[in-house]
Backbone bond lengths (Angstrom), bond angles and torsions (degrees), N, CA, C in turn:
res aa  C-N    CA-C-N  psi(-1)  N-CA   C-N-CA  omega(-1)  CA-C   N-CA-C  phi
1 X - - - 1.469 - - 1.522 109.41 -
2 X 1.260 130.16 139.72 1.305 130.65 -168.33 1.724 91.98 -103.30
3 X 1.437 78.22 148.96 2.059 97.65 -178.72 1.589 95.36 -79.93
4 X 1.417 90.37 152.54 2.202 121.59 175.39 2.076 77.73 -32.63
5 X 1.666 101.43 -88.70 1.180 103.11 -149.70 1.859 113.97 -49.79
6 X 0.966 118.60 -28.41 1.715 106.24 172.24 1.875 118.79 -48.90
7 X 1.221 110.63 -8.70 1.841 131.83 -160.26 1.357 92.16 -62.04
8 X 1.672 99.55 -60.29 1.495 107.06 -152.13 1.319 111.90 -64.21
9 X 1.088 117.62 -34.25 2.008 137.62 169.12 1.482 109.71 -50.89
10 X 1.007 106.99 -71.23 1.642 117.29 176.95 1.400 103.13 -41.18
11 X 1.394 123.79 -65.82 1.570 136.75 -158.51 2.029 99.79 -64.42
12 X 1.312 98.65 -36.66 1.363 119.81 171.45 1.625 117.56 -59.68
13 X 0.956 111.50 -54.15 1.793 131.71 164.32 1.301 119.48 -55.61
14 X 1.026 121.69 -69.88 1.629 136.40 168.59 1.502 114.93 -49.28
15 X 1.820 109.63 -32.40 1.634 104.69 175.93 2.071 99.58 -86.27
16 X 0.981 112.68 -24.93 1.423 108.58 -179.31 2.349 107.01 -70.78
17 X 1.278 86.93 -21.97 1.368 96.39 -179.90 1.559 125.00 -71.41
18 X 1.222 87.03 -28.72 1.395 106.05 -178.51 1.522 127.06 -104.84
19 X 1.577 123.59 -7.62 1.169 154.66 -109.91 2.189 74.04 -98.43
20 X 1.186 115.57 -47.66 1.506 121.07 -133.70 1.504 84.41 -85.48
21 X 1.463 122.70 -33.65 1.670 131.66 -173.92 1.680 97.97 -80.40
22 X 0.666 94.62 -44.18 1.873 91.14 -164.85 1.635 103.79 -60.96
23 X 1.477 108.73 -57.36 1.425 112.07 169.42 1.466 124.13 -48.81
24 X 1.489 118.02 -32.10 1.241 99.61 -155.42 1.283 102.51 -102.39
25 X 1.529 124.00 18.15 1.521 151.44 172.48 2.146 90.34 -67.48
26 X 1.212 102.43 -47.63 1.398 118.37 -171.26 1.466 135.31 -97.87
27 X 1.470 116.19 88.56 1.447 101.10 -156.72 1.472 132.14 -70.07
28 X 1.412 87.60 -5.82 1.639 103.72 -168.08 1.430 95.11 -74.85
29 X 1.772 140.20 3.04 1.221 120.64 -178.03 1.115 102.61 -116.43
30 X 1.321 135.68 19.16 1.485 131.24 -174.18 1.349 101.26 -114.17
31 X 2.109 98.10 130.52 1.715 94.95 160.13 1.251 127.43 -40.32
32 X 1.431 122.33 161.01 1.785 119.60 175.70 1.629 83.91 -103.87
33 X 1.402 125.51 -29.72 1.634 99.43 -179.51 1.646 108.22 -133.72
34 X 1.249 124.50 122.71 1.281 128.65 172.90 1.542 111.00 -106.92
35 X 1.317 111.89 103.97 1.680 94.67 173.99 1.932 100.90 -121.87
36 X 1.416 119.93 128.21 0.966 132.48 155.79 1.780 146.20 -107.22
37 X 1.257 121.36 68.66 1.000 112.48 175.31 1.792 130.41 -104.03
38 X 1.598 95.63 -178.51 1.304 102.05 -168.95 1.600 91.20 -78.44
39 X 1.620 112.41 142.74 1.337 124.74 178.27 2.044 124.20 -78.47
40 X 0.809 99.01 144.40 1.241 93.66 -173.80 1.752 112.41 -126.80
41 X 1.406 117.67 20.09 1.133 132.50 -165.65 1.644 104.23 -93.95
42 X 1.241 131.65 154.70 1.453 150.97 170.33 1.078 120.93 -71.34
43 X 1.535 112.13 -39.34 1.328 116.15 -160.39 1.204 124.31 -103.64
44 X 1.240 126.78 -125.04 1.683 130.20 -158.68 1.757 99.55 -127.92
45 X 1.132 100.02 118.48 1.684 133.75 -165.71 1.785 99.46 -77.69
46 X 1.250 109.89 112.68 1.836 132.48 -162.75 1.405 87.39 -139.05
47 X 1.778 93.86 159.74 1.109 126.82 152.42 1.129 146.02 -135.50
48 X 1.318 144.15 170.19 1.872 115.64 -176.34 1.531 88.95 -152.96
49 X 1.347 118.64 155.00 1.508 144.04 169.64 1.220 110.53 -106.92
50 X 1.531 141.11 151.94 0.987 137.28 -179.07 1.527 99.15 -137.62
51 X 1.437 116.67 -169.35 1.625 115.76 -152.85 1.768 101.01 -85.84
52 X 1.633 89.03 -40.84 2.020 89.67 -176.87 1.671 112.63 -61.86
53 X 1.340 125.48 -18.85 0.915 139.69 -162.01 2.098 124.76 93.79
54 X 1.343 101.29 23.67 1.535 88.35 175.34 1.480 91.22 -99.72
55 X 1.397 98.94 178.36 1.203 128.29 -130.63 1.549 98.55 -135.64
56 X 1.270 127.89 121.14 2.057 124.10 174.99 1.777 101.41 -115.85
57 X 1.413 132.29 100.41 1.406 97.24 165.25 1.605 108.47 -117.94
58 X 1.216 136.26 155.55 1.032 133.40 177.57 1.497 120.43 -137.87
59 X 1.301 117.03 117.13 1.758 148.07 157.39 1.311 84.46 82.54
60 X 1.512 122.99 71.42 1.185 123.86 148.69 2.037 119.73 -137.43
61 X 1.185 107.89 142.80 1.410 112.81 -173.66 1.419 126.12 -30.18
62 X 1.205 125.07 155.82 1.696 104.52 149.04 1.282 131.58 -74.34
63 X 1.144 114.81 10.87 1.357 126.21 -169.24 1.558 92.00 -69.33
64 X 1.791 98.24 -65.52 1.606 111.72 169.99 1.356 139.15 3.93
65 X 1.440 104.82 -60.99 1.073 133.12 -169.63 1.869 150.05 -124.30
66 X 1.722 73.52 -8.75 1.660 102.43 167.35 1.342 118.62 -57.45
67 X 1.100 134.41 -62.30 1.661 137.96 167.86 1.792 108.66 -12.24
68 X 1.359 104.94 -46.57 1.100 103.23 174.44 1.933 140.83 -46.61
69 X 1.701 89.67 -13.10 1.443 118.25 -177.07 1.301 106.89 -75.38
70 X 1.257 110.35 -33.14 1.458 100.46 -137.35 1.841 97.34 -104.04
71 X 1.654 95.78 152.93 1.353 98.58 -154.28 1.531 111.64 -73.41
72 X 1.144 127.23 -19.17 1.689 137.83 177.42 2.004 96.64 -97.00
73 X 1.223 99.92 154.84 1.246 116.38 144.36 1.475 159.49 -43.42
74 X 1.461 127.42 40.49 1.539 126.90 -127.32 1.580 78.99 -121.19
75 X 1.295 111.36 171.08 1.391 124.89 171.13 1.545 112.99 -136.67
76 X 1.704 117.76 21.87 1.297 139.87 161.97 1.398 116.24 -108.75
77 X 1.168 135.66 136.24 1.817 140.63 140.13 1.648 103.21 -119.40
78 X 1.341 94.88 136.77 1.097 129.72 173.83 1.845 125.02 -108.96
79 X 1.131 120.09 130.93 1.912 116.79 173.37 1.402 93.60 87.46
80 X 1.104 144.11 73.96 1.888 129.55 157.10 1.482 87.25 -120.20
81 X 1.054 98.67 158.64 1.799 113.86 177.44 1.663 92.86 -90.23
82 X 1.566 85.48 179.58 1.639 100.49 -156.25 2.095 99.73 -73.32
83 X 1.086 105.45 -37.58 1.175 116.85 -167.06 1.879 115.66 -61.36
84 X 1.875 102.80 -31.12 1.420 103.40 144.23 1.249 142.04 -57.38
85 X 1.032 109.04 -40.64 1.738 119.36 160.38 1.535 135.47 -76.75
86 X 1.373 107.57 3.44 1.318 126.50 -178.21 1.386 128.16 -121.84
87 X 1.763 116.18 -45.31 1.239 117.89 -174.00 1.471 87.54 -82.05
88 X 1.553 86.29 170.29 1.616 103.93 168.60 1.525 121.67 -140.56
89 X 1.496 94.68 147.99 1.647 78.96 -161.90 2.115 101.55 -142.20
90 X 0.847 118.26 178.81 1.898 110.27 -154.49 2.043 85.31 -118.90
91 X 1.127 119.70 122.15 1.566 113.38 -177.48 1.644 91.41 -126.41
92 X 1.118 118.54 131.16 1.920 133.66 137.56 1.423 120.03 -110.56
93 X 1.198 89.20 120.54 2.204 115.45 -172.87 1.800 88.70 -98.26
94 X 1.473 112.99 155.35 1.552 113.39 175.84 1.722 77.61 -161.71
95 X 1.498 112.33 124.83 1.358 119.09 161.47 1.636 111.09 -102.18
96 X 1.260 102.82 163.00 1.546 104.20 -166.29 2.021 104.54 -76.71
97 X 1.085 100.57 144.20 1.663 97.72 -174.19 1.638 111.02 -42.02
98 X 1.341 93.46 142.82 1.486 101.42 152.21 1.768 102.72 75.12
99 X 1.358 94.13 11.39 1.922 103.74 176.96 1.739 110.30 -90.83
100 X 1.139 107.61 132.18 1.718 115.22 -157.84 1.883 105.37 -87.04
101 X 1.257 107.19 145.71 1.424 106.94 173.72 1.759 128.81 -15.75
102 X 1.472 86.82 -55.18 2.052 103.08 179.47 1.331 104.09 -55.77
103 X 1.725 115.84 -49.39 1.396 130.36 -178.46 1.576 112.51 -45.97
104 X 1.382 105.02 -54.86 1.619 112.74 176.86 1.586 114.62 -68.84
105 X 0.968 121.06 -22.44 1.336 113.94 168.29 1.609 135.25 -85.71
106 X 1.550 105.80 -22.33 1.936 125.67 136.69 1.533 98.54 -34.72
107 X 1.251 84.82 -63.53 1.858 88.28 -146.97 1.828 103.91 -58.76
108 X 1.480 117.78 -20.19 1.282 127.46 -172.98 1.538 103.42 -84.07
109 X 1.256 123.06 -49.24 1.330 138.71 155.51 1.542 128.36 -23.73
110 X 1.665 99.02 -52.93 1.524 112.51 168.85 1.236 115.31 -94.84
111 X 1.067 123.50 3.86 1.489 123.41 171.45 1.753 126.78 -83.56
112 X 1.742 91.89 -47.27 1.760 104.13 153.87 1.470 113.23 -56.46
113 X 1.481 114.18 -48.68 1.602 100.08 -172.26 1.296 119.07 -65.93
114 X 1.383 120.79 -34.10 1.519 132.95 179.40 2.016 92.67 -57.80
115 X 1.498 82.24 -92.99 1.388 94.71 -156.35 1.477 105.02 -50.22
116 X 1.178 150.13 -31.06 1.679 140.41 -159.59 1.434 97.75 -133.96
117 X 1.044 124.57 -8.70 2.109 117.24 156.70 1.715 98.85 69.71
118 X 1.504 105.16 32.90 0.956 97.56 149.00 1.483 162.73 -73.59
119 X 1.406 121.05 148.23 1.643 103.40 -169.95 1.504 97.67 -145.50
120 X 1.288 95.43 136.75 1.882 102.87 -169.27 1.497 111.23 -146.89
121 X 1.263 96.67 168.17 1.972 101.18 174.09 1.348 107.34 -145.78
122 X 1.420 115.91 166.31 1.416 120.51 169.23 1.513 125.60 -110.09
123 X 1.409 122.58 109.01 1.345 113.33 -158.47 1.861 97.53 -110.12
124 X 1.533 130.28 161.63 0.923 128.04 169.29 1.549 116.91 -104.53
125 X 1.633 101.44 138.04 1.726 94.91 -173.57 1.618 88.30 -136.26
126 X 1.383 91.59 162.69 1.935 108.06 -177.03 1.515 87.57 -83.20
127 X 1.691 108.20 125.31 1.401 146.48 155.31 1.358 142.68 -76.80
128 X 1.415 158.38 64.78 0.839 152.63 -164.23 1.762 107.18 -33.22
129 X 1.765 148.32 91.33 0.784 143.04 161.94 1.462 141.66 -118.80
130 X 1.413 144.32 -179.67 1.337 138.09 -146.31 1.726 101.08 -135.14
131 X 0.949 97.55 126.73 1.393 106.31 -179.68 1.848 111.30 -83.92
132 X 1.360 144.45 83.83 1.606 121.16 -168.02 1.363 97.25 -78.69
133 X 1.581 114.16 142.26 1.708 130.25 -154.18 1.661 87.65 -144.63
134 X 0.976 91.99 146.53 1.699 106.01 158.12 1.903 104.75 -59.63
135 X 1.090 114.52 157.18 1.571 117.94 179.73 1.527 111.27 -95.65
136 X 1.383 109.56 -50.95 1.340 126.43 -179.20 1.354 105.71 -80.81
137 X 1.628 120.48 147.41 1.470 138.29 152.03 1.330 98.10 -48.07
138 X 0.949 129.43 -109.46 1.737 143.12 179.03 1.376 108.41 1.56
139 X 1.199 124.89 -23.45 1.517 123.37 -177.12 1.820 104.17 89.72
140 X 1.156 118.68 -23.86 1.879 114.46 -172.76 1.583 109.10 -49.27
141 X 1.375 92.13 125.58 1.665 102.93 164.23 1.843 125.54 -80.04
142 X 1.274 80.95 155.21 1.722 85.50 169.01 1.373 143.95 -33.83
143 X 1.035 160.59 99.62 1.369 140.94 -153.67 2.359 111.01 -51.29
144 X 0.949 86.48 -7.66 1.360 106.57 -175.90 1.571 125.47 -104.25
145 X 1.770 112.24 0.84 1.414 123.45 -177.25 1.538 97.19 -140.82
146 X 1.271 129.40 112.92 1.303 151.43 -170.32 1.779 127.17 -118.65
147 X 1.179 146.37 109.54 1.262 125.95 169.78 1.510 119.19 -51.74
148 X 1.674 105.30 109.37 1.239 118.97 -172.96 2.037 118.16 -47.49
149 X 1.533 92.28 141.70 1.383 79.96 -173.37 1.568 124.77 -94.02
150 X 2.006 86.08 -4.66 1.668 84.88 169.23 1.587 118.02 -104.76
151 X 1.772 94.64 174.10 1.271 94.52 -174.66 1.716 121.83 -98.43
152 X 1.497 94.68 128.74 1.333 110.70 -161.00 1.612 112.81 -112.47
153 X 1.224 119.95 21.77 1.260 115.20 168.97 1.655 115.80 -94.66
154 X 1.358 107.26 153.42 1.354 109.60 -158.97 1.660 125.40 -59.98
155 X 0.849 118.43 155.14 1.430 126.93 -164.86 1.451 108.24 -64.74
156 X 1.209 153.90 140.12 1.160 134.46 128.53 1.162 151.34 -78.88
157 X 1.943 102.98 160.32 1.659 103.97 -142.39 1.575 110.39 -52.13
158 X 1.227 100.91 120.81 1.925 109.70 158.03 1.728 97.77 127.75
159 X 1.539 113.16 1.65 1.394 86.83 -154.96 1.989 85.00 -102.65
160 X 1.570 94.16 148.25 1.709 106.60 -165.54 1.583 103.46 -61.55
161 X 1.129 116.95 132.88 1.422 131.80 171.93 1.715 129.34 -72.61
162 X 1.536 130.31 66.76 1.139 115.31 -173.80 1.704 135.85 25.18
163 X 0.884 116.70 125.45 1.611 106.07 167.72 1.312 131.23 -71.01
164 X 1.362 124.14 143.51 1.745 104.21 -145.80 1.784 89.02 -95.40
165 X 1.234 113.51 132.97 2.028 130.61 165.76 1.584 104.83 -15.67
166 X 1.033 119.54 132.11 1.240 117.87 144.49 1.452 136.11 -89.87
167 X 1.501 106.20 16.07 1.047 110.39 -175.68 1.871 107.56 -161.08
168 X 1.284 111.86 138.77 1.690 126.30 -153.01 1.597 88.28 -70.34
169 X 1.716 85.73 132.58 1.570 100.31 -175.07 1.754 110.15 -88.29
170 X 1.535 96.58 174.10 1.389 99.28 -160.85 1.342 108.56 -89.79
171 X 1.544 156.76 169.11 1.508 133.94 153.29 1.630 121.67 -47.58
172 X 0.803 113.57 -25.62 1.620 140.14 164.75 1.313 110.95 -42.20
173 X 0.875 121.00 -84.83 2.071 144.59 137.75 1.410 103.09 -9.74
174 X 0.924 123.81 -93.51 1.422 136.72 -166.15 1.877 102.71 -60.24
175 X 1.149 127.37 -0.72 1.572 134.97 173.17 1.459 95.50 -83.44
176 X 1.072 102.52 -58.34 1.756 111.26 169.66 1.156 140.76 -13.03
177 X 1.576 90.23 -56.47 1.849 94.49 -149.44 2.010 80.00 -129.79
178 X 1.227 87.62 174.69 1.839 103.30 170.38 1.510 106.13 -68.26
179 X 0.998 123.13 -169.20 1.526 135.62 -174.29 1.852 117.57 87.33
180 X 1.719 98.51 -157.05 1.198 101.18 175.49 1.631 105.23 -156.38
181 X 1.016 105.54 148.27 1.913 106.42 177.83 1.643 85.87 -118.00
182 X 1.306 112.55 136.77 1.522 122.80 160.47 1.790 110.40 -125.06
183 X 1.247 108.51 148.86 1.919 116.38 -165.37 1.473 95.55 -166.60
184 X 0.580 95.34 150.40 1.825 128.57 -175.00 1.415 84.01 -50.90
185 X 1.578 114.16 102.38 1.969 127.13 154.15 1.495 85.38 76.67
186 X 1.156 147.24 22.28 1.356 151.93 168.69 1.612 105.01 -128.88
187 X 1.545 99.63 133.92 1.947 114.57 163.24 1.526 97.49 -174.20
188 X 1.706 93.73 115.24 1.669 134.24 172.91 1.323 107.50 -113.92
189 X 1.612 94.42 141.48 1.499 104.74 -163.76 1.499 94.85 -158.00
190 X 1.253 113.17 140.13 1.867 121.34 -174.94 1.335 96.19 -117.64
191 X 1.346 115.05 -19.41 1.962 123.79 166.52 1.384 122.16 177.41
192 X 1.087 103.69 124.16 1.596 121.65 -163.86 1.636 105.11 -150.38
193 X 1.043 82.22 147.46 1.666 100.78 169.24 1.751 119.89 -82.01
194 X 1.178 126.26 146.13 1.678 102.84 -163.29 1.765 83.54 -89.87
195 X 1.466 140.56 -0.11 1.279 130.06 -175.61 1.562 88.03 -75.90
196 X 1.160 143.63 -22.81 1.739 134.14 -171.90 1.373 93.97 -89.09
197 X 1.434 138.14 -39.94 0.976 143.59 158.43 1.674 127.52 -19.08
198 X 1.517 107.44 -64.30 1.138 110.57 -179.91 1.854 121.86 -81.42
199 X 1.485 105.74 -9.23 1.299 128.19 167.56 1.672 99.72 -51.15
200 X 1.415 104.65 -51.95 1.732 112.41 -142.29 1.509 95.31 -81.53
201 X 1.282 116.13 -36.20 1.549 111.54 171.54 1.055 147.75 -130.49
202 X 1.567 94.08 44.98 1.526 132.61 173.00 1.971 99.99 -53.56
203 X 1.501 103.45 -86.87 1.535 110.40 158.27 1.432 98.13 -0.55
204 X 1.396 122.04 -104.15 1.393 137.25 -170.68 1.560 117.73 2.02
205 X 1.622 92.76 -79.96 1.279 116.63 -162.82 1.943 104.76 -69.06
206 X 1.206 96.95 -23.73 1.658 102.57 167.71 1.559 102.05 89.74
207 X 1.220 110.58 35.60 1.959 123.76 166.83 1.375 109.21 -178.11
208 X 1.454 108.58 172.78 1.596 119.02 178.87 1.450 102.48 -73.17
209 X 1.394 115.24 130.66 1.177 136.05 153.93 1.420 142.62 -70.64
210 X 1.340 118.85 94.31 1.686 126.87 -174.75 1.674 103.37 -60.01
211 X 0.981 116.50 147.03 1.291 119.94 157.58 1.685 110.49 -113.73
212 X 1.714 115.86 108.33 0.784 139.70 -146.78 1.700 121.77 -116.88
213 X 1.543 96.98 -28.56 1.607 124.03 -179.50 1.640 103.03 -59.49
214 X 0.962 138.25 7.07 1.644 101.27 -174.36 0.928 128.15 96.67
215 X 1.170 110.32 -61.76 1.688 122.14 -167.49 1.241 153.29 -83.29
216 X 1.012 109.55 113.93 1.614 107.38 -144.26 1.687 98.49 -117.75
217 X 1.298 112.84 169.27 1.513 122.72 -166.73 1.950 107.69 90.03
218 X 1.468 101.02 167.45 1.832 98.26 168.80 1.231 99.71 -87.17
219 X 1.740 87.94 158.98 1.679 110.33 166.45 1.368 100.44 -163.92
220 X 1.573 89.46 155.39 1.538 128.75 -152.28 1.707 87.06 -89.19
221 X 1.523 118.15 139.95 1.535 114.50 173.55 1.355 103.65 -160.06
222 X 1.450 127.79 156.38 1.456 123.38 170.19 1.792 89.07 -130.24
223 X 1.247 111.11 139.19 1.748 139.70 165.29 1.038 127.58 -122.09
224 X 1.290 102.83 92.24 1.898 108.43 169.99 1.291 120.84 -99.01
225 X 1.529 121.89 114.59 1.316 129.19 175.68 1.430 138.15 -137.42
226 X 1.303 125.62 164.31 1.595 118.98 178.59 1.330 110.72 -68.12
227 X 1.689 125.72 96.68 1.334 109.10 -172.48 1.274 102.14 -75.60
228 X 1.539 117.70 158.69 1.491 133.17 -172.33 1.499 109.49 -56.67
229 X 1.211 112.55 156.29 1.576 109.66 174.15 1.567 105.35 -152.91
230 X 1.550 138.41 150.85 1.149 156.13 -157.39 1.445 114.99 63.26
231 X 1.662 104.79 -125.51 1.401 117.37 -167.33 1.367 110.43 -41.82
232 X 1.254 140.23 177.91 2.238 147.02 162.69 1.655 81.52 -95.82
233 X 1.170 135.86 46.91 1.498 102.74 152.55 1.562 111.79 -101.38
234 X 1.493 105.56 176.34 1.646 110.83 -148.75 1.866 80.17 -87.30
235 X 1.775 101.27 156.34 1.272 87.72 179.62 1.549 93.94 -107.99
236 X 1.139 87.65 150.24 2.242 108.05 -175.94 1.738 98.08 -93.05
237 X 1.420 95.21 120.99 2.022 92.74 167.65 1.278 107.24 -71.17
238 X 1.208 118.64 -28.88 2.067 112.21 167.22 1.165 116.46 -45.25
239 X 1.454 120.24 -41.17 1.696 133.45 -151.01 1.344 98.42 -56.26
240 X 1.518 117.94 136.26 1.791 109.38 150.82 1.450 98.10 -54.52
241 X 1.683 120.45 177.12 0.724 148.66 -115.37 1.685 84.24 -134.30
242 X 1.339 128.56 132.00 1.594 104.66 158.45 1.320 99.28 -120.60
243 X 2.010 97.05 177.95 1.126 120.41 178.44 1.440 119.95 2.84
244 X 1.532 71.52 -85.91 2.003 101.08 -179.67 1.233 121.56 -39.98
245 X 1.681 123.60 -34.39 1.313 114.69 -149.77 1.891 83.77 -101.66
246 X 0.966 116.96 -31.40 1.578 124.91 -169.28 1.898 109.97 -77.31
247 X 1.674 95.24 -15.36 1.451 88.08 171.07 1.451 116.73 -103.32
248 X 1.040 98.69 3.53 1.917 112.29 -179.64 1.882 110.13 -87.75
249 X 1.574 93.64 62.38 1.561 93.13 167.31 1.775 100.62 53.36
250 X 1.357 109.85 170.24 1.434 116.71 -162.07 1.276 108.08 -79.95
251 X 1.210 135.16 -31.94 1.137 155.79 -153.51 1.651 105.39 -32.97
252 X 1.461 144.20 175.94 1.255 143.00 173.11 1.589 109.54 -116.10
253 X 1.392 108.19 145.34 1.350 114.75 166.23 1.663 125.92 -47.35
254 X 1.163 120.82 114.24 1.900 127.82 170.09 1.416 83.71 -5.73
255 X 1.395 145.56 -83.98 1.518 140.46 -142.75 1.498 103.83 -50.76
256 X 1.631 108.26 -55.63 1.400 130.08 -169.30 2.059 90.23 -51.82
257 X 0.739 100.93 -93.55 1.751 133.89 178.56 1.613 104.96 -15.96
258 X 0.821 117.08 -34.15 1.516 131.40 177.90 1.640 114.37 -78.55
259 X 1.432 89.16 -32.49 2.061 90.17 -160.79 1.672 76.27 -97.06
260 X 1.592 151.06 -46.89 1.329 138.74 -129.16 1.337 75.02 -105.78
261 X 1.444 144.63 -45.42 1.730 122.32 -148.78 1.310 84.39 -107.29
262 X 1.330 149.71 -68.22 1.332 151.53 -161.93 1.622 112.71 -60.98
263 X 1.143 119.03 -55.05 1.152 137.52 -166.11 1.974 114.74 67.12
264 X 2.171 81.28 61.11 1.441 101.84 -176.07 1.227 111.81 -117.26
265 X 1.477 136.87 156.45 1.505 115.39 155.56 1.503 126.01 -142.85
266 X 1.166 134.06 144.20 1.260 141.70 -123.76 2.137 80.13 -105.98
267 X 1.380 125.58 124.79 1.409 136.85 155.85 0.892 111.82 -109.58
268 X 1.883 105.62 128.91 1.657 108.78 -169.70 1.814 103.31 -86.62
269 X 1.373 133.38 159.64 1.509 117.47 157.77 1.470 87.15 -169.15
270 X 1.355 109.25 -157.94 1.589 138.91 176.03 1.034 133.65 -133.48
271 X 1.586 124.32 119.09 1.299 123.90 -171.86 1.944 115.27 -123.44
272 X 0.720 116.52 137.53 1.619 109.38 158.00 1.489 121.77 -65.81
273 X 1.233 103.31 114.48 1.859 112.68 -158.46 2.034 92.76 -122.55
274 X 1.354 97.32 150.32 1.092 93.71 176.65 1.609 123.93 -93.62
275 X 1.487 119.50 170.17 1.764 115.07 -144.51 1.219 84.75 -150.64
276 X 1.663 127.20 124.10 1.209 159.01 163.71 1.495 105.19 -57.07
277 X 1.365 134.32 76.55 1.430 111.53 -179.88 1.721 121.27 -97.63
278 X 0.825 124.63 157.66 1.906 127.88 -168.69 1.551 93.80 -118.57
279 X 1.517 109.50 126.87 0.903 115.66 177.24 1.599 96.22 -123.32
280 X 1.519 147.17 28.91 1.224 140.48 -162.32 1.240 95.08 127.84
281 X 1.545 85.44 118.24 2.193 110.02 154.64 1.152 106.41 -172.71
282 X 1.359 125.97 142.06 0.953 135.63 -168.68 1.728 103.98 -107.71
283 X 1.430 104.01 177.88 1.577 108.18 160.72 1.532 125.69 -57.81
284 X 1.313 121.57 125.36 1.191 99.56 -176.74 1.306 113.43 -72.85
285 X 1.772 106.90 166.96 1.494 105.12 171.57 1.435 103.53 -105.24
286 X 1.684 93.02 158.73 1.531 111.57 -153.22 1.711 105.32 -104.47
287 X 1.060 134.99 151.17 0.927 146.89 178.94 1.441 114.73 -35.79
């Protein structure tokens, strides 16, 4: 007899199994253009989003971009063969107008199963992760985390989208307007959500980041810190200090940097987080 918790896996498996039939019952969830090939470029493997929602990436893995399959939210995959993580290959996604976020992610769903015969599940494993908390009782923020004063809620449909800079904006600039600039021990923001927040320095802190504070709406923040350097181990705010981190300009550790400019603070614990696993995919086929 299989245990309660094996359910959710199975039910998880069987909907990824089926993922490519169910959709294609529905046309409104299928890209109008899928092109995948193997890359033949030199350089440095990017991607870009655009407003309808297609998609440009070029000479980067599937590793990249797989997450996107999977039916929960995880920021782990687990089991790809080596050749996912290695080759590289140039993909453009184009969803049909006026197709909604959930829609694009069907359509991403049936696109692995079609084209790469994939089949996957989501299993939960204990995580080393960070809770971000307010620092203070009182609730007071950082001198460096502010309720943004612009307005950052989303545009509505039809209205023309700025033309994007041709040239790298200043912190000045970016205080301004919504978005985010990220740089090595640098992240400026004129309005952000602190849920993008804990995305950006998840890495850092060396686990997934809860966003835990409360706080909801954008805000404007500047973060200057010692970004990490050598080994992936998690960094401890107990730890002395090494070499490395003490020769990297004065700056303070993400833990430090968070509680003095934000007036945030990083709690270590453990959670059961969910895990992208690959049980089968092949190469995709190419156009």
């Amino acid at each position: 007899m299989r245990s309660p918790s094996s359910r959710p896996m199975l039910a998880t498996l069987a909907w990824m199994a089926f993922t490519a039939a169910l959709v294609a019952q529905d046309a409104r969830v299928e890209f109008e253009v899928v092109s995948i090939k193997r890359s033949t470029s030199d350089g440095r493997g990017g991607g870009r989003s655009f407003p309808d929602g297609s998609q440009r990436m070029t000479n980067i893995p599937i590793r990249n971009f797989i997450l996107a399959a999977s039916p929960v939210p995880t920021r782990e995959v687990v089991g790809l063969p080596d050749w996912a993580m290695t080759e590289r290959y140039d993909v453009a996604l184009k969803p049909p107008p006026g197709s909604t976020p959930a829609q694009r992610r069907q359509m991403m769903q049936a696109m692995f199963a079609d084209r790469m015969k994939l089949v996957a599940h989501v299993e939960q494993h204990e995580r080393d992760v960070f809770s971000l908390v307010l620092a203070r009782s009182d609730g007071r923020l950082g001198p460096d985390l502010k309720p943004s004063p612009n307005d950052c809620s989303p545009p509505l449909p039809g209205t023309p989208l700025p033309a994007p800079s041709t040239s790298r904006p200043t912190e000045k600039e970016i205080l301004s307007r919504c978005g985010m600039m990220m740089g090595v021990g640098t992240i400026v923001s004129g309005g952000m959500k602190l849920d993008n927040l804990v995305v950006s320095i998840s890495g850092l802190a060396g686990g997934d980041v809860l966003n835990e504070t409360g706080l909801d709406g954008f805000y404007s923040m500047t973060l200057k810190f010692s970004p990490r350097r050598g080994p992936a181990a998690p960094l401890d705010p107990g730890a002395a200090p090494t070499a490395t981190a003490a020769a990297n300009d004065d700056l303070p550790d993400i833990f430090t940097a968070l509680q003095e400019q934000l007036g945030l603070k990083l709690v270590r614990g453990k959670k059961m987080m969910p895990v992208f696993v690959v049980d089968h995919i092949e190469r995709p086929s190419e156009n």
